[in-house]
N, C-alpha and C positions, 0 to 999 in steps of 0.2 A: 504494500500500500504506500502511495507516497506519503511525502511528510504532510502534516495538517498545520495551517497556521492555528495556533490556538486562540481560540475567542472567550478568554477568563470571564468577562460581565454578563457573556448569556447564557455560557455553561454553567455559571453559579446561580443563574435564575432556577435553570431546567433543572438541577440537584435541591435547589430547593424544595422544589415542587413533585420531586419525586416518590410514589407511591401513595401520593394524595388521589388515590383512582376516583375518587365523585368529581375530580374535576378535571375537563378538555384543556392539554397543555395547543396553541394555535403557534405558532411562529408565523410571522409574517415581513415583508419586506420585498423589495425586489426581484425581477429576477438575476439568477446566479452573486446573487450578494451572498450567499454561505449557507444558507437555511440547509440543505443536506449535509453540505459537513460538520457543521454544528451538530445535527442530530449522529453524525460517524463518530462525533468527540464523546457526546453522551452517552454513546453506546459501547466506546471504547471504556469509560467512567464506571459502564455496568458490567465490564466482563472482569473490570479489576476489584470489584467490590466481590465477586465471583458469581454472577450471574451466566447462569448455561446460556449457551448459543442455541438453545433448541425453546427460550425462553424471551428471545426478541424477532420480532414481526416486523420488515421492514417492507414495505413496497414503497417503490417510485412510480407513482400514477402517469409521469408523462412517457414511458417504461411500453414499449411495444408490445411485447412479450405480460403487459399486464393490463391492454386494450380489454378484455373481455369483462376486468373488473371493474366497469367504470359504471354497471350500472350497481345502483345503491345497495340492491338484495344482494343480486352475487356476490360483491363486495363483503357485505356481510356474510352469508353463509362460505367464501373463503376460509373468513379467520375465523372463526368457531369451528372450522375442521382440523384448523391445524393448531388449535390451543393445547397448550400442556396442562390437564385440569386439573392438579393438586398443587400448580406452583403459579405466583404472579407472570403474569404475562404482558412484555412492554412493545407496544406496537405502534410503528412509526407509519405514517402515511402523509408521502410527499403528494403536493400538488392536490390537497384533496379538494379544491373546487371543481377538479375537470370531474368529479363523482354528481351525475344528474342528482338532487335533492339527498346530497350526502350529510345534510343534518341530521335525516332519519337514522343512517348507520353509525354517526359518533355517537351519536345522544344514547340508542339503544345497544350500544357496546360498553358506553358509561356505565349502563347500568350493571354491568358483568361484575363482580366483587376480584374477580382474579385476571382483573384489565387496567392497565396503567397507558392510557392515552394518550400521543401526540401529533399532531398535524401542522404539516406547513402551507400555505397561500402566497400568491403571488400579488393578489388584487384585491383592495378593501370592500370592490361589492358583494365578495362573499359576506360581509357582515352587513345584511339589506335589513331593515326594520323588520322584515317574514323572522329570517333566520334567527337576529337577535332575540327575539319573541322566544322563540322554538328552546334558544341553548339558555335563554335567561338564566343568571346564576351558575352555569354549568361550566364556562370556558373561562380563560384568562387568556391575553394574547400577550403575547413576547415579540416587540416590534426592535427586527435585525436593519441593523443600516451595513453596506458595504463597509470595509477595512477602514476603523480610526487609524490617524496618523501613529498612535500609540502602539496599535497592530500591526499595522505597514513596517514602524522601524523595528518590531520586535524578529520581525522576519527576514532581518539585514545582522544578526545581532554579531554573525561575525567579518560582519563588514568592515575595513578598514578607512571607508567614506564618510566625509563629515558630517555631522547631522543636518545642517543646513543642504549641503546637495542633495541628502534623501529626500528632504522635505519637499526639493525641488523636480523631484522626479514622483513622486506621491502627485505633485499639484499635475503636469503637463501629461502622464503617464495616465494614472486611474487609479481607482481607490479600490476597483473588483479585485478581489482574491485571484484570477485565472490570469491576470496580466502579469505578475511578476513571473511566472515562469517563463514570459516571452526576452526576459536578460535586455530588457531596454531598446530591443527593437521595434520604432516607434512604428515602421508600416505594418508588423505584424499586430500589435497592440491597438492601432487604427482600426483593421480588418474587422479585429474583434468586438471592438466596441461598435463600429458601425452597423455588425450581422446580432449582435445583442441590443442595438435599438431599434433595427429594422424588427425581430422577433418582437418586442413589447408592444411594437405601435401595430403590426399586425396580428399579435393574437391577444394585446388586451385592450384595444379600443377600436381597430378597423373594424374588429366582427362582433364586438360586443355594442358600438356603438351604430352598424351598419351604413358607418361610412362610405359615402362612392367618389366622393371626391379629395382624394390622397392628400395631392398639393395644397389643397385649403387648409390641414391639420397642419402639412408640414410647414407655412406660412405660420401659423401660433405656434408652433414649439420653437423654431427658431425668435421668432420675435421673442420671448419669454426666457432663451437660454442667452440672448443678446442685453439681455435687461435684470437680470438677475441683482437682489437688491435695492434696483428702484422701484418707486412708489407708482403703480398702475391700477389701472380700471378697465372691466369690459368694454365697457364707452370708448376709453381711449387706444385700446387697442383695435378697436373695430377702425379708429377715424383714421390713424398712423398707417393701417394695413389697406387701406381703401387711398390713403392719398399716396401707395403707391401703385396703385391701380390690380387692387387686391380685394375685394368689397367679399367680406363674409360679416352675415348679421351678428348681433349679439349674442344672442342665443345661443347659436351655433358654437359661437367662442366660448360661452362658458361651457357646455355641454364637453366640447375639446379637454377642457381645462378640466374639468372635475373628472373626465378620465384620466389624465396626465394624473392628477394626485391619487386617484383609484389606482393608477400600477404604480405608484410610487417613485415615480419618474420625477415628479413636483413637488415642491412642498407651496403649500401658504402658509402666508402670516399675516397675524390681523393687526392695525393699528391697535392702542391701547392709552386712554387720555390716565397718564400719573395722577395729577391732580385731581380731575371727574371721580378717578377710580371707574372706570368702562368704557367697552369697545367703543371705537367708533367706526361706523358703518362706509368711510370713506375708503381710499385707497388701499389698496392688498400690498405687501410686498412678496416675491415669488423666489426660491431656490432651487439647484437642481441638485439632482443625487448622487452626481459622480462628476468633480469640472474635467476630467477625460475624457468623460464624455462629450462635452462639453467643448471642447480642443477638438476632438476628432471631426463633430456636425461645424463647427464654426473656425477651426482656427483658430491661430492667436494675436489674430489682427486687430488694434482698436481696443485692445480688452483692458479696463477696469479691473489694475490688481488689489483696489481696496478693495472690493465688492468681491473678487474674487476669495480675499483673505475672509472675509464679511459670510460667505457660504462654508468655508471651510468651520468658522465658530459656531456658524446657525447649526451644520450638522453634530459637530461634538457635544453640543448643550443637548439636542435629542440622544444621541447615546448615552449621555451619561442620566439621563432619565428625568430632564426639564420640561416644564410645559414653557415655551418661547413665545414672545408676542414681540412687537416693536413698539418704543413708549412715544408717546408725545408729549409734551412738556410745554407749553404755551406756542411759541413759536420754533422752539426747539428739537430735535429728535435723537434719542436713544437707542441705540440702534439693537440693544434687545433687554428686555425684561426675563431672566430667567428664574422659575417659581419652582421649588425644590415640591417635592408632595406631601412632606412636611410644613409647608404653605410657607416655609423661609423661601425672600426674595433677592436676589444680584441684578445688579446692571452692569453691560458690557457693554462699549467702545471699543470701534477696530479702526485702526489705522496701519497703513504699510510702514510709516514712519511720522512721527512727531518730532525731529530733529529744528525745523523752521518753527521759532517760536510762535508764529502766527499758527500754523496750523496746530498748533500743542494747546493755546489756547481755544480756538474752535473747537476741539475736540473735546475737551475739557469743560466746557460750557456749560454742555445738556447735562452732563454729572452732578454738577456744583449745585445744576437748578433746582434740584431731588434735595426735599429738606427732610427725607427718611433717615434714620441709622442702618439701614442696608447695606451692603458691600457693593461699591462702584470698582470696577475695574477697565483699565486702557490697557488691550492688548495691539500691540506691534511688534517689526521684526525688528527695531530696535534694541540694544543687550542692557540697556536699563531699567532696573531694578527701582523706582523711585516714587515717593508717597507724594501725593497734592494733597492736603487738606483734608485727607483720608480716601483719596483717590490712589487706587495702586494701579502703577503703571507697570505693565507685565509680559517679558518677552514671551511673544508668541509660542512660536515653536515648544519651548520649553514647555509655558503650559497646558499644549495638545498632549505633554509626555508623563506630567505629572502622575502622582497616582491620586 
């Protein structure tokens, strides 16, 4: 078997959750962001704890060879043939939204007392108001993002490369687990990322959404992967794509768009008024899930490296298990509020550099304006270490590496 980059924060989730059989472990995330390997780590977890191999049930639903299982029953009555009935049984099912009304078969395997349950998803409509109805109370989901930069350099560990070049090869390269075995070869690592987004937009929005006209989606994804960071509206995307003689309705564009965050390809974020204390219903700002990806569809012509740095903290603040918003602060903007589940709150500032005192103070502004005792932080790729007024100014890098 080859080597597995280890994913410490969501293999610690799935042990924790381990032999809690009343409830559906879900993994969810992109595709090929790790969701199977992660479950080969877990399972490697259970053969060291000494769990029999005649004691874990794995299929891979996208799996040729396991086409016949895709309707619900057979599905079911598969695994109940091949249970070991006097010992726990851990049974993994990848891809299980391609299972026609496969909430019937987790739910009623839950019920098994010697079933320890886990499933992975590619796309957030498997959790449609029907299904969440159906598993109410019964699931928890474990939401995988492709490789932190923390994972990325752990998988260099006997590199002799500075950490700042990794970082730089993590940003222009990709963040998917399959691209470092391509050793930095950027046309192969293109190929793949462009045949891994052509597969998302065609089999979790061309046919989910019954798209006919291709170029009109591909016309909002680039727009969105061109703008990542700034502050947009369906409105304004419609008028920007129309005055370049590009005319899709609104509608159309959100519908686009709430797929793109259904496969995880996007994220939103919503403003947030500091002061109000709530949303405000104006401008979105949008990120993508891999800037490799991102390089690959676009190039690195024109590109905004704060905003670029600005997507790499949006994603680490979701791994490390933040609810993110963007603050607003009178005229001001914070570029994220991040809310621990503990309800403790941080504000972040990104900058590529704060070295030009004007821009140190800019950046520092929307901080100062926050008259909470919260922890305000300026992260940049600056190596200073330095406090404002209880503002910590915080080499980047470093603290994507932190523990």
């Amino acid at each position: 078997m080859k080597n597995l980059i280890n994913r410490p924060l969501y293999l610690d989730k799935l042990k924790r959750w381990k032999d809690k059989s009343d409830i559906i472990k879900i993994v969810t995330g992109i595709r090929r962001c790790g969701k199977s390997t992660l479950f080969k780590l877990f399972q490697n977890h259970l053969y060291d704890m000494g769990i029999d191999k005649e004691q874990i049930i794995n299929l891979n639903l996208e799996a040729v060879e396991n086409s016949q299982l895709l309707d619900y029953k057979t599905l079911h009555q598969y695994i109940e043939s091949v249970l070991i009935k006097d010992k726990m049984n851990y049974v993994f099912l990848d891809e299980i939204q391609l299972v026609a009304d496969f909430p019937k078969t987790i739910n009623s395997l839950r019920l098994r007392d010697n079933i320890d349950l886990y499933a992975t998803g590619s796309n957030a409509y498997m959790f449609s108001q029907k299904i969440i109805t159906l598993l109410s109370g019964r699931f928890i989901e474990i939401k995988i993002q492709p490789l932190s930069f923390k994972e990325y350099y752990g998988s260099f560990e006997n590199s002799q490369e500075p950490l700042s070049y990794i970082f730089a090869k993590y940003l222009s390269n990709s963040s998917f687990p399959q691209t470092i075995a391509f050793n930095d070869d950027k046309s192969l690592i293109r190929d793949y990322l462009v045949g891994l987004y052509n597969t998302i937009i065609q089999k979790d929005i061309v046919l989910k959404e019954q798209v006919k006209d291709v170029s009109r989606l591909e016309n909002v994804v680039r727009f969105l992967f061109d703008n990542i960071g700034n502050e947009t509206s369906i409105n304004n995307i419609s008028k920007v794509l129309l005055a370049d003689g590009r005319k899709i309705h609104p509608q159309t564009i959100e519908s686009y768009i709430q797929g793109l965050i259904d496969c995880y390809l996007l994220y939103r974020t919503e403003r947030y008024d500091i002061k109000g204390k709530q949303y405000l219903k104006s401008n979105s700002k949008y990120y993508v899930a891999d800037i490799g990806l991102r390089y690959a569809l676009l190039g690195e012509i024109s590109v905004d490296k704060g905003h670029i740095l600005e997507n790499i903290v949006y994603l680490e603040l979701l791994t490390r298990g933040y609810r993110v918003s963007v603050g607003a602060i009178s005229s001001k903007e914070v570029d994220f509020i991040a809310q621990k589940p503990d309800g403790i709150v941080e504000y972040y500032q990104v900058s590529q550099t704060v070295q030009d005192k004007n821009t140190l103070k800019r950046e520092l502004a929307p901080l100062s304006a926050i008259d909470d005792n919260y922890p305000k932080f300026l992260l940049t790729q600056d190596y200073d270490n330095i406090s404002y007024k209880g503002i910590q100014q915080r080499n980047l890098i470093q603290w994507l590496i932190e523990d």
